[in-house]
N, CA, C and O atoms as a Tinker XYZ file with bonds, in Angstrom:
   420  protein
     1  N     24.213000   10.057000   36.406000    73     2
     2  CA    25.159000   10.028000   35.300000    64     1     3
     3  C     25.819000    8.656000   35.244000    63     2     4     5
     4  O     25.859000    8.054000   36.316000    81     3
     5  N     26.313000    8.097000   34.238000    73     3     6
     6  CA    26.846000    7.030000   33.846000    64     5     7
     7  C     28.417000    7.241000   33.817000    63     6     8     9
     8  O     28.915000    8.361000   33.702000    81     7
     9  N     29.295000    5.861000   33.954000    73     7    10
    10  CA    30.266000    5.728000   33.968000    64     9    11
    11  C     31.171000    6.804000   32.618000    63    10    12    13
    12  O     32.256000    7.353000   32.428000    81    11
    13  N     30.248000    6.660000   32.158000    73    11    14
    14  CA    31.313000    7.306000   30.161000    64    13    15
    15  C     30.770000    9.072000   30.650000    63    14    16    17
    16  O     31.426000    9.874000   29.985000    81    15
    17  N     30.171000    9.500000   31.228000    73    15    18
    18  CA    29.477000   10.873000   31.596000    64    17    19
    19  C     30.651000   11.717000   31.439000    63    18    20    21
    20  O     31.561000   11.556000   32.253000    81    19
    21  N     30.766000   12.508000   30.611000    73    19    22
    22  CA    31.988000   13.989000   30.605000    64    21    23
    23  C     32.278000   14.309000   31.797000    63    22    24    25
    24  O     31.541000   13.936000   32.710000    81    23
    25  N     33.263000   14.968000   32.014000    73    23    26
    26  CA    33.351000   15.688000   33.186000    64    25    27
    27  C     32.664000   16.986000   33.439000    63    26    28    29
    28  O     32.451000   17.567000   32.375000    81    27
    29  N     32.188000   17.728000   34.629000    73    27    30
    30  CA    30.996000   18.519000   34.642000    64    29    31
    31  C     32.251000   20.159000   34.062000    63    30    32    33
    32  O     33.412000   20.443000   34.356000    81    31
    33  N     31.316000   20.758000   33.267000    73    31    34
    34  CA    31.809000   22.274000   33.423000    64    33    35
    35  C     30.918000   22.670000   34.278000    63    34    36    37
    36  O     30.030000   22.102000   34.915000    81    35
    37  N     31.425000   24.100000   34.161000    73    35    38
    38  CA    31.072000   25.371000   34.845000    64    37    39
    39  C     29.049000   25.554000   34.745000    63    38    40    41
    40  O     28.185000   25.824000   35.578000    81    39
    41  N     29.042000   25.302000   33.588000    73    39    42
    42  CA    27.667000   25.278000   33.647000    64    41    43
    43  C     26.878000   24.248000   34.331000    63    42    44    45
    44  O     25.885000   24.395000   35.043000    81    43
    45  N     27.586000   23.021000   33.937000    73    43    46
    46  CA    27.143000   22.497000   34.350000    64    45    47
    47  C     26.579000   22.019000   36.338000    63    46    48    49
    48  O     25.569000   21.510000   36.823000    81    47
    49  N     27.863000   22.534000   36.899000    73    47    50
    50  CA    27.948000   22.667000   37.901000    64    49    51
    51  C     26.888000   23.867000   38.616000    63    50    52    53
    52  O     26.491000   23.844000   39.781000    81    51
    53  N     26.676000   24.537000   37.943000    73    51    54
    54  CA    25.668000   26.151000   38.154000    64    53    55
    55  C     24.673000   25.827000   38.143000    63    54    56    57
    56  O     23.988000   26.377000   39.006000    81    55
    57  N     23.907000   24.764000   37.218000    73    55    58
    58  CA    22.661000   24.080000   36.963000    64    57    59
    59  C     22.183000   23.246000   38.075000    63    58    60    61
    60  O     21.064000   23.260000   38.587000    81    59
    61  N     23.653000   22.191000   38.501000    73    59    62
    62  CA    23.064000   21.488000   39.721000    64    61    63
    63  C     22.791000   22.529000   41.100000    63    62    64    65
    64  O     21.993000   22.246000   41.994000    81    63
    65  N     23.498000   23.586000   41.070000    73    63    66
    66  CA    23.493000   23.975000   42.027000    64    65    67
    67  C     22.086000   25.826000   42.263000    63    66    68    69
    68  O     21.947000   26.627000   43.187000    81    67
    69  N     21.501000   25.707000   41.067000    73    67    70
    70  CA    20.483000   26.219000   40.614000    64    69    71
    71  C     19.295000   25.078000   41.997000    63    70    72    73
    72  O     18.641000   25.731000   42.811000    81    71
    73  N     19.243000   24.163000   42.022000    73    71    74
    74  CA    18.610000   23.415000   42.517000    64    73    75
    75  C     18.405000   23.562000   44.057000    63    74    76    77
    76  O     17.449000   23.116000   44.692000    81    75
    77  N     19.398000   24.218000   44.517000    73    75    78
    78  CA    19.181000   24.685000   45.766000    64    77    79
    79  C     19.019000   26.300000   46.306000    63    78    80    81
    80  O     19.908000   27.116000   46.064000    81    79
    81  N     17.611000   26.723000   47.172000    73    79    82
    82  CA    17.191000   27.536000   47.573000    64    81    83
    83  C     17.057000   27.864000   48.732000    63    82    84    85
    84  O     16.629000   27.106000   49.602000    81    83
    85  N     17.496000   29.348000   48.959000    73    83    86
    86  CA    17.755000   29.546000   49.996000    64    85    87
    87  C     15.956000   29.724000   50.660000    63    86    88    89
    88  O     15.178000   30.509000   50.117000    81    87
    89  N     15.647000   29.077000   51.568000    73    87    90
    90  CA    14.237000   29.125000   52.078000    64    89    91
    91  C     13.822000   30.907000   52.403000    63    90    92    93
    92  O     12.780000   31.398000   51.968000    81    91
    93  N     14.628000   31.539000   53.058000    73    91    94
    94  CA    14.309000   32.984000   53.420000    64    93    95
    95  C     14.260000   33.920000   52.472000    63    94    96    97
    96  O     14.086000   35.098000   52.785000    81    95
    97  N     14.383000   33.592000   51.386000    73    95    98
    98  CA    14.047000   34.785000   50.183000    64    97    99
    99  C     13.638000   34.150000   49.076000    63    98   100   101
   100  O     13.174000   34.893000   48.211000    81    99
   101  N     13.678000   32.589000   48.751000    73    99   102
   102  CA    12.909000   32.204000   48.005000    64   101   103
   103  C     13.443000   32.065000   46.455000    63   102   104   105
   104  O     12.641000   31.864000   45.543000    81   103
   105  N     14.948000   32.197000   46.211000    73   103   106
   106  CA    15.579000   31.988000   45.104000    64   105   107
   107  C     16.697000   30.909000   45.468000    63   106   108   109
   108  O     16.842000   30.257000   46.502000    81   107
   109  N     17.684000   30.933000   43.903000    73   107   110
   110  CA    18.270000   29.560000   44.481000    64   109   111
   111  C     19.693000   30.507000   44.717000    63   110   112   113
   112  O     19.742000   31.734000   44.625000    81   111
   113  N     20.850000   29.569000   45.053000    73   111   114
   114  CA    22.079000   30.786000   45.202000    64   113   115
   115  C     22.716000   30.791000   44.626000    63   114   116   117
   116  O     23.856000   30.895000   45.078000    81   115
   117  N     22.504000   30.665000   42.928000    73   115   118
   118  CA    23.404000   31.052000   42.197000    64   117   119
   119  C     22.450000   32.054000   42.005000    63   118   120   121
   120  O     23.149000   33.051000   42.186000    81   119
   121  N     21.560000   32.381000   41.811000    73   119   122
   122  CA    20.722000   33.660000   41.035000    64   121   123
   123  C     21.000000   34.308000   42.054000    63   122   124   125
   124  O     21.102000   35.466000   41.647000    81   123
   125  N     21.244000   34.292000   43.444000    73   123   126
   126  CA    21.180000   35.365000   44.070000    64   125   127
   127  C     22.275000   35.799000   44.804000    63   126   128   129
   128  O     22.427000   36.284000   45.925000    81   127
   129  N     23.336000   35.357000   43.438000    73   127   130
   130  CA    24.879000   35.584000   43.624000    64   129   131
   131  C     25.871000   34.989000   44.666000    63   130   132   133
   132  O     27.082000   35.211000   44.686000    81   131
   133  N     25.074000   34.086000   45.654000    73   131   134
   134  CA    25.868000   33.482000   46.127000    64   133   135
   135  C     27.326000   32.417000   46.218000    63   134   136   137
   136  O     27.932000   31.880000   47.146000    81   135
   137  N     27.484000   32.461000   44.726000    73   135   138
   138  CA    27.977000   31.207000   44.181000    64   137   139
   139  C     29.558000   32.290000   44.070000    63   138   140   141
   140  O     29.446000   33.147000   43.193000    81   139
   141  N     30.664000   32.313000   44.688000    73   139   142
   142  CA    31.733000   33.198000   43.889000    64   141   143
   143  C     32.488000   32.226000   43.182000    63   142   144   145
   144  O     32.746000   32.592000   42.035000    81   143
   145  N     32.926000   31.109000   43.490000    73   143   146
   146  CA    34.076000   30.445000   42.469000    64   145   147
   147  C     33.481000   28.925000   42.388000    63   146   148   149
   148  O     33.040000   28.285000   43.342000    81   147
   149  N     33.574000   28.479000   40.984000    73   147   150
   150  CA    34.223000   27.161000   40.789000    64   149   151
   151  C     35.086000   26.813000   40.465000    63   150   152   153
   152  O     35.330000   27.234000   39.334000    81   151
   153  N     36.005000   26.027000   40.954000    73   151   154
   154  CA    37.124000   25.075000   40.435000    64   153   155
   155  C     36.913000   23.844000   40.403000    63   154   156   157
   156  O     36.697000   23.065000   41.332000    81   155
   157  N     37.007000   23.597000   38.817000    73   155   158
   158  CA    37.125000   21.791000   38.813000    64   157   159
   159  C     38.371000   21.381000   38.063000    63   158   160   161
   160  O     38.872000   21.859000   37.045000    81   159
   161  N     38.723000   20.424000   38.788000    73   159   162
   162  CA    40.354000   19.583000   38.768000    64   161   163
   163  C     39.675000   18.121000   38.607000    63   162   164   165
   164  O     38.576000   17.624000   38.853000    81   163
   165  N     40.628000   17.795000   38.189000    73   163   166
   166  CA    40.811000   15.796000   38.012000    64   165   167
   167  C     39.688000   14.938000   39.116000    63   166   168   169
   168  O     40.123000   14.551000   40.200000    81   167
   169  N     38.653000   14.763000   38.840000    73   167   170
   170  CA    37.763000   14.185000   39.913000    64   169   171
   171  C     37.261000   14.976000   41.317000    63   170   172   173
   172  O     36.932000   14.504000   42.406000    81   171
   173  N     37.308000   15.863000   41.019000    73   171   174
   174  CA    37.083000   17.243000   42.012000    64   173   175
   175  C     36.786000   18.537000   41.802000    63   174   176   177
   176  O     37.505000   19.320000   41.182000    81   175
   177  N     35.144000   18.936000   42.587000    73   175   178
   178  CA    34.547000   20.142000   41.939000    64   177   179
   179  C     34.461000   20.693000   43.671000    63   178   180   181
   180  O     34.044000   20.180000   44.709000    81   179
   181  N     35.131000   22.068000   43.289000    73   179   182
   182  CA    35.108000   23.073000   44.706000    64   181   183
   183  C     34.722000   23.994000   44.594000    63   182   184   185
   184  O     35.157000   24.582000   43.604000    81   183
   185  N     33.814000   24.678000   45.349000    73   183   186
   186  CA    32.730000   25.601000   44.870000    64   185   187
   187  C     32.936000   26.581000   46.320000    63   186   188   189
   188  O     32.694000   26.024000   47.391000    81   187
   189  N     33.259000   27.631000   46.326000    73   187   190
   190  CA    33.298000   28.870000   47.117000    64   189   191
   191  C     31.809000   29.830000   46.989000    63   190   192   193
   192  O     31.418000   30.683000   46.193000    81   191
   193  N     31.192000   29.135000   48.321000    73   191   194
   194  CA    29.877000   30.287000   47.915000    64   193   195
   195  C     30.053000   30.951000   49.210000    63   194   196   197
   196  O     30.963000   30.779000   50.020000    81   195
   197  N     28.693000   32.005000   49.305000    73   195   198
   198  CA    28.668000   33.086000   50.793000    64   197   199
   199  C     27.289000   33.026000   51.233000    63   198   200   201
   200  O     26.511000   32.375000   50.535000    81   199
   201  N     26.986000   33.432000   51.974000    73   199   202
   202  CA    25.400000   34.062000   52.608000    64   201   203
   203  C     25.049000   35.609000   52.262000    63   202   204   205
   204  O     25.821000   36.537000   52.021000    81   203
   205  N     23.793000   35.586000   52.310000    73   203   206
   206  CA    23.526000   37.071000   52.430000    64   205   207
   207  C     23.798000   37.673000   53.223000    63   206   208   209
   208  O     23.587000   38.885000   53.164000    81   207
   209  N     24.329000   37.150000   54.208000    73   207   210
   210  CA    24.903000   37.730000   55.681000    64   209   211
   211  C     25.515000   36.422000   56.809000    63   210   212   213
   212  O     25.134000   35.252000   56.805000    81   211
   213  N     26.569000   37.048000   57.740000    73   211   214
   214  CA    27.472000   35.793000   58.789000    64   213   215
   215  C     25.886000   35.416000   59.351000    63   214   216   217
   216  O     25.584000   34.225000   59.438000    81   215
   217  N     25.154000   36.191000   59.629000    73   215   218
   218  CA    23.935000   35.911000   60.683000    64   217   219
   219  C     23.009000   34.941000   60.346000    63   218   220   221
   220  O     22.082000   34.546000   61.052000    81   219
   221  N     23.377000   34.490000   58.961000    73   219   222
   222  CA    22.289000   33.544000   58.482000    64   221   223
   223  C     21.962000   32.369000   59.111000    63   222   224   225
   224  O     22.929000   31.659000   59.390000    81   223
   225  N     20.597000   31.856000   59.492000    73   223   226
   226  CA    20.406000   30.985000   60.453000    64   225   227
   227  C     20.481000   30.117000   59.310000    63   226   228   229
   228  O     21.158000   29.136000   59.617000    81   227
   229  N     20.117000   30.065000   58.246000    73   227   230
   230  CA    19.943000   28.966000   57.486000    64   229   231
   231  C     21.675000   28.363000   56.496000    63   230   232   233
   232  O     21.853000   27.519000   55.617000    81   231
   233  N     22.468000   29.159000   57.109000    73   231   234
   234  CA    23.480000   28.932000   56.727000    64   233   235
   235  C     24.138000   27.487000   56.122000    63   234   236   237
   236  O     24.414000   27.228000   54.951000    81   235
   237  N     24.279000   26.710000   57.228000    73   235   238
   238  CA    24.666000   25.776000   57.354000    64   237   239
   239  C     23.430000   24.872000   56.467000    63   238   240   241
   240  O     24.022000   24.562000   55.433000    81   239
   241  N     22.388000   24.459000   56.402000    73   239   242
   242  CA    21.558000   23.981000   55.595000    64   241   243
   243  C     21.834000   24.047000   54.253000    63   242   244   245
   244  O     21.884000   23.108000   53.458000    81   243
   245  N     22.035000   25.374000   54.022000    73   243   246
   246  CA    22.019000   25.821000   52.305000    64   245   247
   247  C     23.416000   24.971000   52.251000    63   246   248   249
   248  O     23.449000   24.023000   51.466000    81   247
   249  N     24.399000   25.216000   52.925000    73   247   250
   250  CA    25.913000   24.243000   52.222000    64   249   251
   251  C     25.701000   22.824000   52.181000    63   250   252   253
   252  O     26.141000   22.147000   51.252000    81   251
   253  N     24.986000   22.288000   53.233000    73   251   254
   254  CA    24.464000   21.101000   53.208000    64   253   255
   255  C     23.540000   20.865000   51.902000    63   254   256   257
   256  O     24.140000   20.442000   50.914000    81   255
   257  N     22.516000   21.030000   51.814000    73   255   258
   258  CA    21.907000   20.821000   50.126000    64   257   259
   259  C     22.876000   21.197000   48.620000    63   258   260   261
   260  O     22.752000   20.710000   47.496000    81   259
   261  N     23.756000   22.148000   49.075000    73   259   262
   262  CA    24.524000   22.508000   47.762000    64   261   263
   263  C     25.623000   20.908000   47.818000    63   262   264   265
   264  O     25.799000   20.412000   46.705000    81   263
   265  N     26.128000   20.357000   48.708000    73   263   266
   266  CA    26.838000   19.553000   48.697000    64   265   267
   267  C     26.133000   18.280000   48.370000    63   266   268   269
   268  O     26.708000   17.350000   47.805000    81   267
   269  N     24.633000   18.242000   48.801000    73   267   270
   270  CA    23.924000   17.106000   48.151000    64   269   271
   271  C     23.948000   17.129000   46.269000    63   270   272   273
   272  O     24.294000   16.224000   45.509000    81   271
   273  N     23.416000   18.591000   45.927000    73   271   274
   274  CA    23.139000   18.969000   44.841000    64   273   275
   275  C     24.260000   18.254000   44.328000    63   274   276   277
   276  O     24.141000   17.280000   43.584000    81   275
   277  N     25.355000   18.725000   44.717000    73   275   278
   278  CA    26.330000   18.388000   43.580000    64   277   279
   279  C     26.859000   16.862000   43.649000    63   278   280   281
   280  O     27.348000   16.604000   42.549000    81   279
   281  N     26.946000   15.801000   44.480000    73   279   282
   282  CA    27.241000   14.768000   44.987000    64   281   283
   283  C     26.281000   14.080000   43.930000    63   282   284   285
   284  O     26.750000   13.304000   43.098000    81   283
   285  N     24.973000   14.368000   43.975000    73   283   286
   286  CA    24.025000   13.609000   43.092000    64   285   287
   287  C     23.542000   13.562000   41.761000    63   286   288   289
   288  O     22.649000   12.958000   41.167000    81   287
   289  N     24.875000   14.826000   41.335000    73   287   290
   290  CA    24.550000   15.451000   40.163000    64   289   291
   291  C     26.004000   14.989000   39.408000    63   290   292   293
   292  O     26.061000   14.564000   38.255000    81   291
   293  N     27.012000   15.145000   40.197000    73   291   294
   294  CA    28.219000   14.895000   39.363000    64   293   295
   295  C     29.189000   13.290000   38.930000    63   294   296   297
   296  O     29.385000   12.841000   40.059000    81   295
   297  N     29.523000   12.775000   38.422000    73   295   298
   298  CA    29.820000   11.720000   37.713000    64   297   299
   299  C     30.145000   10.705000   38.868000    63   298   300   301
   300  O     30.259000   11.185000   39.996000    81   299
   301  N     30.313000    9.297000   38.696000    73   299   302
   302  CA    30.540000    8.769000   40.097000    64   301   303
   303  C     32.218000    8.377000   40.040000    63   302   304   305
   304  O     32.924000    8.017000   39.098000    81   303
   305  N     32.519000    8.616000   41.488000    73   303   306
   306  CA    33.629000    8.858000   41.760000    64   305   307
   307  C     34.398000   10.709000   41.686000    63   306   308   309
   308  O     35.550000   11.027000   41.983000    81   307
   309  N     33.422000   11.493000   41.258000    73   307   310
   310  CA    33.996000   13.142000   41.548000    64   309   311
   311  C     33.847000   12.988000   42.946000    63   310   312   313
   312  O     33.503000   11.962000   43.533000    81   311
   313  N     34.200000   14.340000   43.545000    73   311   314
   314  CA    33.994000   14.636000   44.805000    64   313   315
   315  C     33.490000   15.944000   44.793000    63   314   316   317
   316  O     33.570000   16.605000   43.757000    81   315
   317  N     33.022000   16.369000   45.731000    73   315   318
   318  CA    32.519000   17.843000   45.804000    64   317   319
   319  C     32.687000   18.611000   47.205000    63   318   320   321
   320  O     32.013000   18.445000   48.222000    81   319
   321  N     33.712000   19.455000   47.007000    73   319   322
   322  CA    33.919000   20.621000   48.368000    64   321   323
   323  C     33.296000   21.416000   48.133000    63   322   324   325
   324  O     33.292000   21.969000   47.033000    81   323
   325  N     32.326000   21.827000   49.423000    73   323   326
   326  CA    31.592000   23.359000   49.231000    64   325   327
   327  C     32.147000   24.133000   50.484000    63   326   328   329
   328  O     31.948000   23.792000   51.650000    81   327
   329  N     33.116000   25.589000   49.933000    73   327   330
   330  CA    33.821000   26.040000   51.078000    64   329   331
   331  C     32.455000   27.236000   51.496000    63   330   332   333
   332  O     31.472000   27.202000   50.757000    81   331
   333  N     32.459000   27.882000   52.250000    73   331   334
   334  CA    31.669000   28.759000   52.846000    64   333   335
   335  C     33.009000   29.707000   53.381000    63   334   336   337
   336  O     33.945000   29.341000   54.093000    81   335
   337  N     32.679000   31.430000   52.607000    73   335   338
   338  CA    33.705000   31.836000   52.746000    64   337   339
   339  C     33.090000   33.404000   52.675000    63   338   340   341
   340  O     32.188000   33.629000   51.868000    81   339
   341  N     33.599000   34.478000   53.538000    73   339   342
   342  CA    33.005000   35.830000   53.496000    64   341   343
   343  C     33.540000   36.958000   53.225000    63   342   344   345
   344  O     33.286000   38.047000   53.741000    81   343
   345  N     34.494000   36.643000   52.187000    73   343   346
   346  CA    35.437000   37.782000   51.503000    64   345   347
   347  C     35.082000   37.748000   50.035000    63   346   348   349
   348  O     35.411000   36.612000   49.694000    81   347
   349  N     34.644000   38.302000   49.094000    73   347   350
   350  CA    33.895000   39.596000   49.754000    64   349   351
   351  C     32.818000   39.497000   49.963000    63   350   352   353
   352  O     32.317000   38.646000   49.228000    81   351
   353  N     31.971000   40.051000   50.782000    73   351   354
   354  CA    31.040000   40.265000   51.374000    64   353   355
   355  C     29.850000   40.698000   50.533000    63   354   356   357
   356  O     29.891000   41.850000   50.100000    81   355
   357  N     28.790000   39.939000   50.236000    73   355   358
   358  CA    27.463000   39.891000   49.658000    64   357   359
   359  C     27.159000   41.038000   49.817000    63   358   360   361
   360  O     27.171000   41.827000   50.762000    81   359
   361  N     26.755000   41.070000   48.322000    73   359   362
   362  CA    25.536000   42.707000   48.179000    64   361   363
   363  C     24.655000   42.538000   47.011000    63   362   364   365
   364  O     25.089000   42.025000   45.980000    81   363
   365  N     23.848000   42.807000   47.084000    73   363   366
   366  CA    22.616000   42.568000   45.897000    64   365   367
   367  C     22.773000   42.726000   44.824000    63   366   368   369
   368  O     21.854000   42.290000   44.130000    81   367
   369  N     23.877000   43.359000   44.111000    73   367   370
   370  CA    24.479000   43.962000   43.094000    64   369   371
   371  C     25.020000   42.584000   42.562000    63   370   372   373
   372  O     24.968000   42.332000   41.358000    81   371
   373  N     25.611000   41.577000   43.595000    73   371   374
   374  CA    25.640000   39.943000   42.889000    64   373   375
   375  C     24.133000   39.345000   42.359000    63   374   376   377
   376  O     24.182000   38.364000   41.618000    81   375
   377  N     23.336000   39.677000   42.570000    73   375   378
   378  CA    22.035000   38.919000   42.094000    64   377   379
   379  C     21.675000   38.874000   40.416000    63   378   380   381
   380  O     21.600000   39.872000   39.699000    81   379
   381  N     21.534000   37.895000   40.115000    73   379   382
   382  CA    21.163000   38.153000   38.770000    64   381   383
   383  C     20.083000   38.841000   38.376000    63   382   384   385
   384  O     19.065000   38.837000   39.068000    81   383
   385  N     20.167000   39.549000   37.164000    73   383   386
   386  CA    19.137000   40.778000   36.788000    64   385   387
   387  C     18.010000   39.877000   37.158000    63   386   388   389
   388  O     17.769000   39.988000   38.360000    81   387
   389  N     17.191000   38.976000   36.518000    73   387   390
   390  CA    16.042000   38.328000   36.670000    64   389   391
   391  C     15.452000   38.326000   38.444000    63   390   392   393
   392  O     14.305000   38.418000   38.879000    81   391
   393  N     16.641000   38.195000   39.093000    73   391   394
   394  CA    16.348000   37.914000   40.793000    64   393   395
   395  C     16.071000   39.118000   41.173000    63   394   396   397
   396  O     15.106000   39.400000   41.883000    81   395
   397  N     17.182000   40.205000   40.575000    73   395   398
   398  CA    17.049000   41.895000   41.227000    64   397   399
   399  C     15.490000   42.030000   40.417000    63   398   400   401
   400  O     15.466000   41.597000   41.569000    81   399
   401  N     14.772000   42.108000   40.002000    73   399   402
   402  CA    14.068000   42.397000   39.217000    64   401   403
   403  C     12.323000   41.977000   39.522000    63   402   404   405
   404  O     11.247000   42.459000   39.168000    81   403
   405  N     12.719000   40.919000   40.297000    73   403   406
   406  CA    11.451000   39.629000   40.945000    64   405   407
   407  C     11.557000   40.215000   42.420000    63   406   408   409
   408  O     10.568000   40.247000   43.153000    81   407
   409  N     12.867000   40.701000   42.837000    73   407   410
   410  CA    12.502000   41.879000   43.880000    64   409   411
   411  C     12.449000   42.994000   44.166000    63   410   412   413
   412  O     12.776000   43.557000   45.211000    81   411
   413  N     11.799000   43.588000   42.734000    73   411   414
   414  CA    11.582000   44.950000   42.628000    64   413   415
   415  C     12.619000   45.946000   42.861000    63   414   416   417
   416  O     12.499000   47.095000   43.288000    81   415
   417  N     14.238000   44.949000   42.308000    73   415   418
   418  CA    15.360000   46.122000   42.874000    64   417   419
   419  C     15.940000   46.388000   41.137000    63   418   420
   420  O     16.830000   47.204000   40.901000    81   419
C-alpha cells in the first residue's frame, strides 16, 4: 500500500487475514471462526483471535503468520496486535457455512 492508502476496515483486515491457514485442518481462521474481534484506532489494528483448542501445537505459528499477514498488508506506519485469547471457547458453530459444509458438518 502507498502512502495516500485509506485506512484498513473490517473487511479489509478479514481479507488479509483470510491469507493465513491453519495447517491441521486446512482452512484459513477467519472461515473457521477463529477471528473474534477487530479493533482499529488511529494507526492501530488489534485483532483477538482463538484456537480450536489450548492444545494446539500449531498455535503459536498461526499468530505469528496472522501478524505477518497484517504487517504486510496494512498501510505503512499502522501497527498490528494479534492477542491470542480463550474466552469464549471455540466450537464449530463459529465456522463459516462454506467451511462447516467442506467438512461435511
Amino acid at each position: 500500500m502507498t502512502e495516500a492508502s485509506p485506512p484498513p476496515d473490517e473487511d479489509r483486515v478479514r481479507t488479509l487475514l483470510r491469507q493465513v491457514i491453519d495447517p491441521e485442518v486446512g482452512a484459513n481462521i477467519v472461515d473457521l471462526g477463529l477471528v473474534y474481534e477487530i479493533d482499529i484506532a488511529a494507526g492501530r489494528v488489534r485483532v483477538a483471535m482463538t484456537m480450536t483448542s489450548p492444545a494446539c501445537p500449531m498455535g503459536e505459528m498461526i499468530v505469528d503468520e496472522a501478524r505477518a499477514a497484517l504487517a504486510d498488508g496494512l498501510p505503512p506506519g499502522w501497527q498490528a496486535e494479534v492477542a491470542l485469547v480463550w474466552e469464549p471457547p471455540w466450537s464449530p458453530a463459529l465456522m463459516s457455512e462454506r467451511t462447516r459444509r467442506n467438512f461435511g458438518w
